[in-house]
Backbone as CSV, one residue per row, in Angstrom:
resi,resn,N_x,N_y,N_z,CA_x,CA_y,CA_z,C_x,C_y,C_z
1,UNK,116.190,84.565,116.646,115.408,85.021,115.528,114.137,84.178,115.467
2,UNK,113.111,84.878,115.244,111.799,84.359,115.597,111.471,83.811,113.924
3,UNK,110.436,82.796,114.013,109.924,83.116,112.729,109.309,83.937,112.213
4,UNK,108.310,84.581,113.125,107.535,85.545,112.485,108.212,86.862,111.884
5,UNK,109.530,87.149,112.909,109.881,88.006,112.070,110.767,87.746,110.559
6,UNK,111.304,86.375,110.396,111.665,85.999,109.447,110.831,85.895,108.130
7,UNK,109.220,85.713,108.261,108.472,85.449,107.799,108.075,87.366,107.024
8,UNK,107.890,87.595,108.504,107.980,89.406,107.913,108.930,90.102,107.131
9,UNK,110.314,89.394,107.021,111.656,90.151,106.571,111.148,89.353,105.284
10,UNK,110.702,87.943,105.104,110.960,87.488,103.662,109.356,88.138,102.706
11,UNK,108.182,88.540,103.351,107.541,88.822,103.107,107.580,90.504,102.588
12,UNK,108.259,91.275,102.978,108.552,92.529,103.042,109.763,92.748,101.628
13,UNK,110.494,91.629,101.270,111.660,91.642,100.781,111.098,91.751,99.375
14,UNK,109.622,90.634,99.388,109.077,90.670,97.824,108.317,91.303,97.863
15,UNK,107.397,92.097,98.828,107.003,93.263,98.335,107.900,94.742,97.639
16,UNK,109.187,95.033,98.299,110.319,95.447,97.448,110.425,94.871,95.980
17,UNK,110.567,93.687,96.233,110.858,93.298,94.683,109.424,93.654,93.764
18,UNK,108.648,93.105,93.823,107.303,93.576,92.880,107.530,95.347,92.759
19,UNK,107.832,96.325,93.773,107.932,97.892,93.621,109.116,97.452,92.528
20,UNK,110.212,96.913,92.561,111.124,97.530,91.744,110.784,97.067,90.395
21,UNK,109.929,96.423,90.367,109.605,95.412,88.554,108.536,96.910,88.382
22,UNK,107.905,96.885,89.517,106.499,97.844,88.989,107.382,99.658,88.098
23,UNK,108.281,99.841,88.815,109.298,101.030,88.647,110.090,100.828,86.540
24,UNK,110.578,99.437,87.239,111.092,98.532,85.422,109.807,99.248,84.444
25,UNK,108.702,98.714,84.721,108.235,98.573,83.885,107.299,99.467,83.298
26,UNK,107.420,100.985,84.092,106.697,102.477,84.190,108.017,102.628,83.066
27,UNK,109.035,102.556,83.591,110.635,103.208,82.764,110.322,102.475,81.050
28,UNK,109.685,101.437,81.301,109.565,100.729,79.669,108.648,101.435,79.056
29,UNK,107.702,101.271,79.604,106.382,102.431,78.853,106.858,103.631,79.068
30,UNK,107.556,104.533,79.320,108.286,105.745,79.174,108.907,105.814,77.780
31,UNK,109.306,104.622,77.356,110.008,104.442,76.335,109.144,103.953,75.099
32,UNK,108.541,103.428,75.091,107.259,102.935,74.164,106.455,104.069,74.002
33,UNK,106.255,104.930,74.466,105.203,106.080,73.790,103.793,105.510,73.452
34,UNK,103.450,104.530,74.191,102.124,104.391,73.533,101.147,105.201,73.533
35,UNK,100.250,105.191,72.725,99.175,106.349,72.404,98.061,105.989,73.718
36,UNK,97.241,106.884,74.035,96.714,106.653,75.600,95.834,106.134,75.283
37,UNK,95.312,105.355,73.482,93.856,104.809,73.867,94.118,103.213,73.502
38,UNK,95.283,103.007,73.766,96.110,101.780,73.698,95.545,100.867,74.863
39,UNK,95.304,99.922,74.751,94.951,98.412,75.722,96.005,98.744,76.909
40,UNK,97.129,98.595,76.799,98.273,98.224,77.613,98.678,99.732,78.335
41,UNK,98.147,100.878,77.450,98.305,102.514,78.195,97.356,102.578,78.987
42,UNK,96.512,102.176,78.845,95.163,102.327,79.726,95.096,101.142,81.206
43,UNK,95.778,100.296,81.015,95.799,99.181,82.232,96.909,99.025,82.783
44,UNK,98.060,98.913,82.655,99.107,97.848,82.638,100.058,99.834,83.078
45,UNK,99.911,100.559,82.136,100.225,101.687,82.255,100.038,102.576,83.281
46,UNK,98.685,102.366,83.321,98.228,103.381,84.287,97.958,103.040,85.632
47,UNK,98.529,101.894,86.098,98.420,100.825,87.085,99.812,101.356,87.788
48,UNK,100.649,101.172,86.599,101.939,101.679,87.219,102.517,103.248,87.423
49,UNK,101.477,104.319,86.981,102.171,105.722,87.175,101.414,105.606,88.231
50,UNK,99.938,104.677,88.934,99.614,105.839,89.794,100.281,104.931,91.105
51,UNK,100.916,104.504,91.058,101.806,103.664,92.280,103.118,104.141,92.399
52,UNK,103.495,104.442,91.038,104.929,105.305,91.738,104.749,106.578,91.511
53,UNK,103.852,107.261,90.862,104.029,108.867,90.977,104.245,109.237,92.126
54,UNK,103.822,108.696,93.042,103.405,109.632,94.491,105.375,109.370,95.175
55,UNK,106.012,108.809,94.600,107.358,108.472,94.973,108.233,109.519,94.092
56,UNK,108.161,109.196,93.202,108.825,109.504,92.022,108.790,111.479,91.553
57,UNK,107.196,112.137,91.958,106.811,113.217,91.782,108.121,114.129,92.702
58,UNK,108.041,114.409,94.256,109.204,114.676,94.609,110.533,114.352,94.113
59,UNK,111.224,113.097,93.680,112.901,113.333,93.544,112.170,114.200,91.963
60,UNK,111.940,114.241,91.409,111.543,114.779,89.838,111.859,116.267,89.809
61,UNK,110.852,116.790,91.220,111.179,118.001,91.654,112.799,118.371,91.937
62,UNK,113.059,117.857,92.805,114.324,117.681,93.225,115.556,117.553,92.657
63,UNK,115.391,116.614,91.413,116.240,116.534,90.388,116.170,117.292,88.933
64,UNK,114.923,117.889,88.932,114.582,118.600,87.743,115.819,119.879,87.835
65,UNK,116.498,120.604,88.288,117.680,121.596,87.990,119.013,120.874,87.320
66,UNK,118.847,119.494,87.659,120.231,118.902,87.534,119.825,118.164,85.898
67,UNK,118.911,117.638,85.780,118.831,116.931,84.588,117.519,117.418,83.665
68,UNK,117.606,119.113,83.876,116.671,119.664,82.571,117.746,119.542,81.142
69,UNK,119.360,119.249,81.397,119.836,119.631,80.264,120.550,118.171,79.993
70,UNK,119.899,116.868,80.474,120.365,115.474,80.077,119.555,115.371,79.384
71,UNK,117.871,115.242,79.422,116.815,115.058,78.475,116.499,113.672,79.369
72,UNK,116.662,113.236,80.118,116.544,112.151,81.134,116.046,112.277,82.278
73,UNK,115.129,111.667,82.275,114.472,111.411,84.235,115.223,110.550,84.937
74,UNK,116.371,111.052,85.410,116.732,110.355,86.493,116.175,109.805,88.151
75,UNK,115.151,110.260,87.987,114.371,110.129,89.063,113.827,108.480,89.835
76,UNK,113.627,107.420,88.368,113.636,106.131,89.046,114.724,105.634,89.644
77,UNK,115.771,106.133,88.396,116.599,105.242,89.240,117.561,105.771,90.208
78,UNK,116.746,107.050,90.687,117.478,107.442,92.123,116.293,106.891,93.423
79,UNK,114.868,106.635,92.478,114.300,105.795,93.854,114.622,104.434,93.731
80,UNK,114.932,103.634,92.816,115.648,102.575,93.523,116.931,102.325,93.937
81,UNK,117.551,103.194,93.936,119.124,103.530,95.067,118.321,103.430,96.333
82,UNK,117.357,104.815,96.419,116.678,104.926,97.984,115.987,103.694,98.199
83,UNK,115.612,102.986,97.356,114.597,102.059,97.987,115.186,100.702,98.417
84,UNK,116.061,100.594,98.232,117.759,99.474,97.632,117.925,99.488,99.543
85,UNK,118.571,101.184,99.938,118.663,101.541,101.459,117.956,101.037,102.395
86,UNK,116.777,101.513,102.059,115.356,101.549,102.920,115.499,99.760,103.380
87,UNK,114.822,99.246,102.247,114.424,97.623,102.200,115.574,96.819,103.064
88,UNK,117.252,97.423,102.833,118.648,96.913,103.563,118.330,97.217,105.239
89,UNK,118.125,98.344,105.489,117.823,99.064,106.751,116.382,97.863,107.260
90,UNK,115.451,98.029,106.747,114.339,97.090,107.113,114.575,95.434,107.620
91,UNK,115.021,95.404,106.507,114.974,93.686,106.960,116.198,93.362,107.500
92,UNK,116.829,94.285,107.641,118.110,93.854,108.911,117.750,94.122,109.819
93,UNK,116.901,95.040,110.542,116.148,95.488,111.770,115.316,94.120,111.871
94,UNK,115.107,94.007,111.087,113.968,92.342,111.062,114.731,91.221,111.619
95,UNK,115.860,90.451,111.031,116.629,89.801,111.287,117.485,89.982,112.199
């Protein structure tokens, strides 16, 4: 095991981690309702839909038949199941 790729597996591991806080914390403002001319809707908010929409837009699709009648987007936290995989698959190929 080289370093560099160790360096790449530990480097890769917290870029995962920052996606899954960034995912946390779209799901919190989901829940807060803030009004869009809010400080924190406008930055902090909108920082985080446009980084995971492009993830999140497909399972939404995908899951929208199954959970039009929960009232719930299950959709994050079926991308961090997938992303949970992915990141396991990655940095074991690394290591």
């Amino acid at each position: 095991m080289s370093t560099a790729s160790l360096s790449l597996a530990l480097t890769l591991h917290r870029l995962f981690e920052i996606y899954y806080l960034i995912i946390l914390v779209r799901v919190v403002f989901s829940f807060l309702r803030l009004p869009p001319w809010h400080w924190a809707s406008r930055t902090i908010g909108a920082f985080c839909y446009a980084v995971t929409e492009p993830l999140l837009a497909p399972l939404r699709r995908l899951l929208d038949p199954y959970q039009r009648r929960a009232g719930l987007d299950f959709s994050p936290l079926l991308l961090y199941v997938i992303l949970q995989f992915v990141e396991h698959l990655v940095v074991r190929a690394l290591l």
